[in-house]
N, C-alpha and C positions, 0 to 999 in steps of 0.2 A: 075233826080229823087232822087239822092242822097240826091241833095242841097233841095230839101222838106224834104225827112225826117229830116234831120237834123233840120230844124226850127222845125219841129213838136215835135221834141222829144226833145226843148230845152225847150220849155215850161213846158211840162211835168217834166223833172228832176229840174228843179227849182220849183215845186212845192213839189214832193219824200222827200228831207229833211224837210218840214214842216212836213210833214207827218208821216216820222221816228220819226223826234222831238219827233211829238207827241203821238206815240207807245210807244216808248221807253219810254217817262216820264210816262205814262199808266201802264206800267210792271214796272218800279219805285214804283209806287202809291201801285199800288196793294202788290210789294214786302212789300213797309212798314206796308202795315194794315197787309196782312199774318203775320208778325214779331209781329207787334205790338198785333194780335189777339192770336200766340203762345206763347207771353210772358205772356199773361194775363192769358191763361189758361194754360199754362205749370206749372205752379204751381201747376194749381187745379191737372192736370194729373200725375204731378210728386208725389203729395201727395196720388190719389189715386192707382199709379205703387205702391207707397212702401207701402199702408196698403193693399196691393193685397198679394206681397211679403212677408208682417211678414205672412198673412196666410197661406201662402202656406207652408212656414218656418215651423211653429209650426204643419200645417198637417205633414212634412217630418219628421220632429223631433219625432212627436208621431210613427208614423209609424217604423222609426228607432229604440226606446226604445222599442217597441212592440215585432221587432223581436232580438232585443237586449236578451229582456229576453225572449224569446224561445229559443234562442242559449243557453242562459246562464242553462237553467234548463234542455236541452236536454244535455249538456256537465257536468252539475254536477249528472244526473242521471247516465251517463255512464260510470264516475269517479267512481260514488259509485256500481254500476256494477262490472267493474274493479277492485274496492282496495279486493270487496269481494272477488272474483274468486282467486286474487292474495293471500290473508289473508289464503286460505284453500289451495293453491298449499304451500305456507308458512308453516303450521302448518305440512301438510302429508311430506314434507321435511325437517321439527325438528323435527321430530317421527322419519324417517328416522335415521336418525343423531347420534339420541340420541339412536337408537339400535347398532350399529353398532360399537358406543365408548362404548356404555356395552359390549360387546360382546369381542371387544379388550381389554378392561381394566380386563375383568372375564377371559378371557387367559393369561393375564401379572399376575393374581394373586389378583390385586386389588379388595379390597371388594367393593359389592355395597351398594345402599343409603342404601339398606333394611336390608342388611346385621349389619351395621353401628348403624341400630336401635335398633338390635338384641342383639346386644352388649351394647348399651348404655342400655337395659332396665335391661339386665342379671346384668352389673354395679348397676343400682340405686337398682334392689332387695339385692344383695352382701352386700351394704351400710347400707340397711336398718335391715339386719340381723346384722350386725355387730353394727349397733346402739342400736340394741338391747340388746344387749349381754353387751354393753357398761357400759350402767349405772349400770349393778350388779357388776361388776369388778370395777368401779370408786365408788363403794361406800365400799367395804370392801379394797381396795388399799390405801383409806386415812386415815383410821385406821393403817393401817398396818405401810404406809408411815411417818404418824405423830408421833415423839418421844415427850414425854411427857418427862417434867423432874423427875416428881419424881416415875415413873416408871422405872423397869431395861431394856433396848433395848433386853434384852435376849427373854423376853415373846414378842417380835414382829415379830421375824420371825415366830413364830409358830403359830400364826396368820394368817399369810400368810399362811402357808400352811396346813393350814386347809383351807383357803377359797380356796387355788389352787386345793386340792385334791378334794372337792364339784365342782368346776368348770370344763369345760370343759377344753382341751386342748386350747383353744388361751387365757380363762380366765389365766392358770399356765402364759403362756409367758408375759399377760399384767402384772402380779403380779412381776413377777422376772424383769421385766423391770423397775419397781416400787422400788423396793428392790434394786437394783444396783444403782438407783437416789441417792437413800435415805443413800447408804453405800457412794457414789460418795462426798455426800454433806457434811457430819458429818465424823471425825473417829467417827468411832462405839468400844465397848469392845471387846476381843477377842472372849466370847462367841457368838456374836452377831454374828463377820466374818466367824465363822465355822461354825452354824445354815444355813447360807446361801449360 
């Protein structure tokens, strides 16, 4: 029995390789058209992957900028939230500040601003009284002061004082200040130095 099957199954396997042959060159074939039909249209697919791609891109990107500036306008709102609260915790801490160094400087003795103005102002009225007073004393002092030559120096000091004794007291001292210039700059005669 053996030796039958064996004839029988010798015919059969000498036909199996024709047969693979021809599968095999089959799934060949076919490999190539597959290839040949993905090359052809991998292209077209590859061209419409990547314009699938820019869109989905350019959705992401919008969507991205979108909450870009949401972040951005919620963080600058709260910035400016922020700087305020901070700006009045700020100010009520220089108010602080600023009492506290008046308070030590007005125990050390130190005047303050207002004080300072007080003074300045009491200054500019002083000045302004004194300016006044000014030009009646600069205009009888330049008589007094000015030697003429063909006048005698005797008749100038009593000039003086007669406009010192009409004057107030700081008028006499501008006058005698005047008079001391005037004997400073010239010798004068003997009557002149005793008059004065």
């Amino acid at each position: 029995m053996v030796k039958k099957l064996q004839k029988k199954s010798a015919p059969a396997s000498a036909d199996m390789p024709s047969s693979v042959k021809d599968s095999a060159q089959q799934i060949w074939q076919a490999g190539l058209a597959a290839f040949a039909r993905a090359q052809a249209e991998g292209n077209k697919a590859f061209e419409s992957l990547v314009s699938e791609g820019i869109g989905i891109q350019r959705k992401t990107q919008s969507a991205a900028e979108e909450k870009i500036a949401q972040a951005t306008q919620k963080v600058s709102s709260m910035a400016t939230d922020i700087s305020s609260k901070a700006s009045g915790q700020w100010d009520k801490l220089e108010t602080i500040f600023e009492e506290r160094v008046a308070k030590a400087l007005n125990k050390l003795g130190v005047p303050s601003a207002k004080d300072v103005q007080v003074l300045i102002a009491q200054i500019d009225a002083l000045n302004q009284a004194v300016q006044k007073l000014s030009p009646a004393t600069t205009k009888t002092t330049p008589s007094a002061a000015k030697p003429t030559a063909t006048k005698p120096t005797a008749t100038k000091p009593t000039a003086t004082k007669s406009a010192a004794a009409k004057a107030p007291a700081a008028k006499k001292a501008v006058a005698k200040k005047a008079a001391a210039r005037k004997a400073s700059s010239k010798p004068a005669p003997a009557s002149a130095a005793r008059a004065s």
